[in-house]
Residue frames as qw, qx, qy, qz and C-alpha x, y, z in Angstrom:
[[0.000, 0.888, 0.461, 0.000, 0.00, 0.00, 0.00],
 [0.261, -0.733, 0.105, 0.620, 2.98, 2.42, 0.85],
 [0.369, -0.052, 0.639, 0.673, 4.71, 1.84, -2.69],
 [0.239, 0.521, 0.637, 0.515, 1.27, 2.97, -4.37],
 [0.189, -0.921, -0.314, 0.133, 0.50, 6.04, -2.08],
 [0.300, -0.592, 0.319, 0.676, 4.64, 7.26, -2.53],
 [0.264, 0.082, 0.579, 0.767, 3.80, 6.97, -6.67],
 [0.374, 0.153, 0.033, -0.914, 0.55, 9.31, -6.04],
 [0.403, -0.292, -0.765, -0.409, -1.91, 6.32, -6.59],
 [0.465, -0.192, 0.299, -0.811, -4.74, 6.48, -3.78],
 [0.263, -0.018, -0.965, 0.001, -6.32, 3.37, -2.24],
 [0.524, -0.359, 0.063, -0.769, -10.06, 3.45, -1.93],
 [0.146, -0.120, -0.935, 0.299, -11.03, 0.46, 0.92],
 [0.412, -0.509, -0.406, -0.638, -15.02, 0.55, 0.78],
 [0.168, -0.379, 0.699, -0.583, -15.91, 0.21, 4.79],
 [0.742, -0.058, 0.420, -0.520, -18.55, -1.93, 4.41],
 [0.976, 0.179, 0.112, 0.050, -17.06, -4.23, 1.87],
 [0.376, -0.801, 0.407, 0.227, -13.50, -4.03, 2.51],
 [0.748, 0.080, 0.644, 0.138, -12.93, -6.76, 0.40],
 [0.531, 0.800, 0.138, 0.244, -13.84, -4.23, -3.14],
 [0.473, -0.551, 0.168, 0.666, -10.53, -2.64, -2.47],
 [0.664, 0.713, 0.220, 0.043, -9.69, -0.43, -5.41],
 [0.322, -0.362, 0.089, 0.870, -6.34, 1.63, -6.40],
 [0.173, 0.835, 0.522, 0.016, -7.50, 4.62, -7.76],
 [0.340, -0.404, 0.242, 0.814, -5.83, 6.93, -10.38],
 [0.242, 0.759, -0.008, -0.605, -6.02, 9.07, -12.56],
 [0.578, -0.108, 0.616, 0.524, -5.62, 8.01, -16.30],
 [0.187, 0.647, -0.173, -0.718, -4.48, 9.41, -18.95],
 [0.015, 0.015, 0.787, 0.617, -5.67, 7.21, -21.74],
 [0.151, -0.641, -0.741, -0.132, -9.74, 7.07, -20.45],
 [0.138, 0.397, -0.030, 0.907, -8.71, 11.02, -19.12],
 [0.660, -0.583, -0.066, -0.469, -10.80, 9.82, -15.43],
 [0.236, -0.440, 0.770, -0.398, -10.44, 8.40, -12.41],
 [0.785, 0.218, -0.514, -0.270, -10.24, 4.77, -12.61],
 [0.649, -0.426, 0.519, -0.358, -10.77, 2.12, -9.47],
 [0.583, 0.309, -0.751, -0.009, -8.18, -1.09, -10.55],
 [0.930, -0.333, 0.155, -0.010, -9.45, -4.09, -8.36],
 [0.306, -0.694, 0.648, 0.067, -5.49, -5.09, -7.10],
 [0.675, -0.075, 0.731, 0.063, -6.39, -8.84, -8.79],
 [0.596, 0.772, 0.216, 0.050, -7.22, -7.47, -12.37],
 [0.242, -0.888, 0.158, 0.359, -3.70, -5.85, -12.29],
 [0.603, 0.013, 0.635, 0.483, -2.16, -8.89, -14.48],
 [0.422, 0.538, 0.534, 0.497, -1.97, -6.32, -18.00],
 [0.005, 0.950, 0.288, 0.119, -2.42, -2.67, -16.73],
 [0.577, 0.206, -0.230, 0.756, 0.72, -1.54, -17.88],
 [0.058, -0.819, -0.116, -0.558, -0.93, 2.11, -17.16],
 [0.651, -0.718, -0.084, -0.232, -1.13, 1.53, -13.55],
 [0.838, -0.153, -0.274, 0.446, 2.61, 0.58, -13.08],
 [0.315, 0.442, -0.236, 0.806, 3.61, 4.09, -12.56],
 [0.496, -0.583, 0.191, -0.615, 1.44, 4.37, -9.34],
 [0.379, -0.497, 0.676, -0.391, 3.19, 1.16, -7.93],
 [0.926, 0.227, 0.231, -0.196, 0.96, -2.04, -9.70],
 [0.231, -0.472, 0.797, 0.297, 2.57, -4.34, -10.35],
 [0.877, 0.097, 0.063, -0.466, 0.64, -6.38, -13.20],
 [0.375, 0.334, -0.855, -0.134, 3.10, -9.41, -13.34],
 [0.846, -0.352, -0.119, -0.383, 0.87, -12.45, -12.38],
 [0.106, -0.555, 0.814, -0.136, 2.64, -14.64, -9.95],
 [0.741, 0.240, -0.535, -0.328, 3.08, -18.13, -11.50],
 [0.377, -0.448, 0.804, -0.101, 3.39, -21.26, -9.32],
 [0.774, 0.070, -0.546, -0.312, 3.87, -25.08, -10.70],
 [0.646, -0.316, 0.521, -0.460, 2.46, -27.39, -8.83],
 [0.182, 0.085, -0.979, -0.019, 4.14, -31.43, -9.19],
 [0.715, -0.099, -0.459, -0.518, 0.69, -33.22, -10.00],
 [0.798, 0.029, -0.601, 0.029, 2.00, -36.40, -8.64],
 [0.188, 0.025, -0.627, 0.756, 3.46, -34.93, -5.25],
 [0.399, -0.222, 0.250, -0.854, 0.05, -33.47, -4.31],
 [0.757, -0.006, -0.486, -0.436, -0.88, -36.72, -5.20],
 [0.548, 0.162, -0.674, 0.467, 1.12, -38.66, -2.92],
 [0.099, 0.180, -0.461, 0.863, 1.04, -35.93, 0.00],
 [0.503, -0.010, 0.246, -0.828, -2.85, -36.08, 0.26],
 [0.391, -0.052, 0.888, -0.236, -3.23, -39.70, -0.35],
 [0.657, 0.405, -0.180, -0.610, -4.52, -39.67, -3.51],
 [0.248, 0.314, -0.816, -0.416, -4.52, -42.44, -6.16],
 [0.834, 0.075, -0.145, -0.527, -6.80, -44.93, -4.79],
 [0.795, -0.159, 0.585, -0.035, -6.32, -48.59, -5.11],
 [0.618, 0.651, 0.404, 0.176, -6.62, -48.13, -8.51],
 [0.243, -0.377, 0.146, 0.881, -3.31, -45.80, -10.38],
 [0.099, -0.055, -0.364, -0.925, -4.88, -42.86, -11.83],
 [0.110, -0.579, -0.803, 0.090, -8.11, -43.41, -9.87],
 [0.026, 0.743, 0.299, -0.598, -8.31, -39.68, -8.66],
 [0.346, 0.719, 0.445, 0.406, -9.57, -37.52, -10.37],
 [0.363, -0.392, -0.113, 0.838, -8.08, -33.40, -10.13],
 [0.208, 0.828, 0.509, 0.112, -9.36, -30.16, -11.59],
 [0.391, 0.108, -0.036, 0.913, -7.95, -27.11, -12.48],
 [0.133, 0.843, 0.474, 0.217, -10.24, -23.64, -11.62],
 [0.327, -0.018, -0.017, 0.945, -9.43, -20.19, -12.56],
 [0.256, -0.806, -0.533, 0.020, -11.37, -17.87, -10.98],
 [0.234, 0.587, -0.010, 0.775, -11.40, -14.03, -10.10],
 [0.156, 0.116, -0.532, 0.824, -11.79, -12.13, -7.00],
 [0.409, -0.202, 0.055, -0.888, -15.22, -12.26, -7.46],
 [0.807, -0.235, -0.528, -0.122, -15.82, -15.91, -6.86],
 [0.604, -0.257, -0.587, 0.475, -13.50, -16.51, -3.92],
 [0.089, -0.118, 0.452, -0.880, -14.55, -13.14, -2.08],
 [0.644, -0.154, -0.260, -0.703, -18.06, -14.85, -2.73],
 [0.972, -0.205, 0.108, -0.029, -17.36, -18.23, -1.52],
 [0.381, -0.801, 0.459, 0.044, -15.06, -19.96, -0.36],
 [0.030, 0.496, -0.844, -0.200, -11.92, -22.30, -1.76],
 [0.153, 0.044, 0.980, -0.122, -13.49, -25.98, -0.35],
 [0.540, 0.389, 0.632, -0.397, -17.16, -24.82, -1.65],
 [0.362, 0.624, -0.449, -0.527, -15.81, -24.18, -5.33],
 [0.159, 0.308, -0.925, -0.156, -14.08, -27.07, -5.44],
 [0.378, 0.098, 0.881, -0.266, -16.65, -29.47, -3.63],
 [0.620, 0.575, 0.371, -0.384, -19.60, -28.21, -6.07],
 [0.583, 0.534, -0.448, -0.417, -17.65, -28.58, -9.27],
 [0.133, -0.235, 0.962, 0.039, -16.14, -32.08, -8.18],
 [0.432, 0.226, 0.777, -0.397, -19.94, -33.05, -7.49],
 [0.431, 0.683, -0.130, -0.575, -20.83, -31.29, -10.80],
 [0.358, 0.562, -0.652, -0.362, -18.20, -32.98, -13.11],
 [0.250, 0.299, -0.921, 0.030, -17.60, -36.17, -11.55],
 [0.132, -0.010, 0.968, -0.215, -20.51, -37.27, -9.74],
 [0.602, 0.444, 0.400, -0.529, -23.37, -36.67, -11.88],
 [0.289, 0.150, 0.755, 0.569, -24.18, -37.91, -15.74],
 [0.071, 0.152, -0.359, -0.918, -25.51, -35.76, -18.30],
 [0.732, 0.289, 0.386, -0.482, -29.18, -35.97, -19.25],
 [0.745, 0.516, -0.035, -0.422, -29.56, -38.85, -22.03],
 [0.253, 0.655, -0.693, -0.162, -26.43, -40.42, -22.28],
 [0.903, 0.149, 0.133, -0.381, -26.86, -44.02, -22.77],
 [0.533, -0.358, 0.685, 0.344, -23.93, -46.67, -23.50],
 [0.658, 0.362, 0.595, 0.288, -25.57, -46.92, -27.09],
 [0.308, 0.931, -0.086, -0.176, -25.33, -42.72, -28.18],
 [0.705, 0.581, -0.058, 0.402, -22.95, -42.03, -30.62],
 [0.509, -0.377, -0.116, 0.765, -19.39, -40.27, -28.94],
 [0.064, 0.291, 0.177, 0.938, -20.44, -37.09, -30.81],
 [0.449, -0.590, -0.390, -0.545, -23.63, -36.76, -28.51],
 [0.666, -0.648, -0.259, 0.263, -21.93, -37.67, -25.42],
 [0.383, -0.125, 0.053, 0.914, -19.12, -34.92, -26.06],
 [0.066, -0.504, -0.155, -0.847, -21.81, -32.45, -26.98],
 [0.583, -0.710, -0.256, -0.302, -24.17, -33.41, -23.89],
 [0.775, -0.169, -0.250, 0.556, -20.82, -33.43, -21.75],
 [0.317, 0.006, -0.108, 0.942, -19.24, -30.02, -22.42],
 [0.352, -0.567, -0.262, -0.697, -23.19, -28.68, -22.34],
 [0.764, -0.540, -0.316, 0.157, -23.11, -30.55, -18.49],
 [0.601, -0.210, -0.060, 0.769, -19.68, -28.79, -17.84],
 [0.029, 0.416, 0.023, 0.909, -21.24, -25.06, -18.71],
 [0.605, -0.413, -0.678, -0.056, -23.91, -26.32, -16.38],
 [0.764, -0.363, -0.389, 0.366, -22.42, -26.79, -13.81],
 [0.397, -0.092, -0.140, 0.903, -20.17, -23.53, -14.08],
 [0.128, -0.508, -0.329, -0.786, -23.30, -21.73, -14.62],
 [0.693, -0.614, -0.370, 0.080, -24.69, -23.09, -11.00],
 [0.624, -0.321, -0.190, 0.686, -21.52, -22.18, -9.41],
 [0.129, 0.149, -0.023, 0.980, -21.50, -18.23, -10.82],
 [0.511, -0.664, -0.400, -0.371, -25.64, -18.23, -9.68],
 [0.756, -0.477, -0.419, 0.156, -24.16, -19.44, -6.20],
 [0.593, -0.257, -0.277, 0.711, -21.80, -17.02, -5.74],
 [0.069, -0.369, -0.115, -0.920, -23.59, -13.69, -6.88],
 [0.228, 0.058, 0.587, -0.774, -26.16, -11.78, -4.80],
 [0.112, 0.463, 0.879, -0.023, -29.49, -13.21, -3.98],
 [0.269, 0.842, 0.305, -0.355, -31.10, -9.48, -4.80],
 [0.708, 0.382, 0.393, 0.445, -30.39, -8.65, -8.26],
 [0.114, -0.985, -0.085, -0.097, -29.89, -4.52, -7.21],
 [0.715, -0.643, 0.253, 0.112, -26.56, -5.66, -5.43],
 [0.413, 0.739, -0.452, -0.280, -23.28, -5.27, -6.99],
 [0.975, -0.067, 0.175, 0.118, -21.91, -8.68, -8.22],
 [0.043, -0.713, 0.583, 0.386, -18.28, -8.39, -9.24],
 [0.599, 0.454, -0.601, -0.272, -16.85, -10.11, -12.27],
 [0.618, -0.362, 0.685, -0.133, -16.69, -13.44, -11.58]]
């Protein structure tokens, strides 16, 4: 916070949702003041002279060691099953880590698409699949926006 207040950038912290931080500057390409949620920073070159930094910080993560370390695999190698999700500041200030993850596992892996049927053709179960998999991510952005449609929802 110091580093963006010594390059003249201004940090607005809403009091009742502390969480919308913004930095807030002045720019000179939209020629207003402009409130950069701190996670959206990855690309806004603009904002690096008030202290943003928008490099995203990358981490790889050894499949097989998390596997190991949390007792994955099963009885069965390559029983578990893993999931990548990329998500913004508006899902996880909405909900939390373990209720993302629990409702897409339950989503992907423990329901079947309407209709699918050991005799459809593999072009109908890949189309009624990746329609189940928008599904599902459609539930999950319902669940994490407000229940009164007046209320700001952030990008999620």
């Amino acid at each position: 916070m110091a580093r963006i207040q010594q390059l003249g950038g201004r940090i607005h912290i809403p009091p009742k949702h502390p969480m919308g931080s913004r930095v807030v500057v002045r720019s000179s390409v939209h020629k207003e003041d402009i409130g950069l949620a701190m996670s959206r920073s990855i690309g806004d070159w603009e904002w690096g002279k008030v202290g943003v930094i928008p490099d995203p910080i990358v981490e790889v993560v050894d499949l097989k060691s998390l596997l190991l370390e949390n007792g994955g695999g099963g009885a069965e190698e390559g029983s578990a099953r893993m999931f990548v999700v990329a998500g913004s500041d508006g899902l996880f200030d909405a909900r939390k880590v373990e209720f993302v993850a629990k409702n897409l596992a339950l989503g992907f892996f423990e329901s079947i698409p309407d209709g699918i049927d050991a005799t459809g053709d593999w072009n109908d179960v890949h189309r009624r699949y990746n329609e189940h998999g928008l599904n599902v991510a459609r539930e999950l952005v319902t669940a994490a926006s407000p229940m009164k449609p007046e209320m700001y929802r952030d990008d999620i």
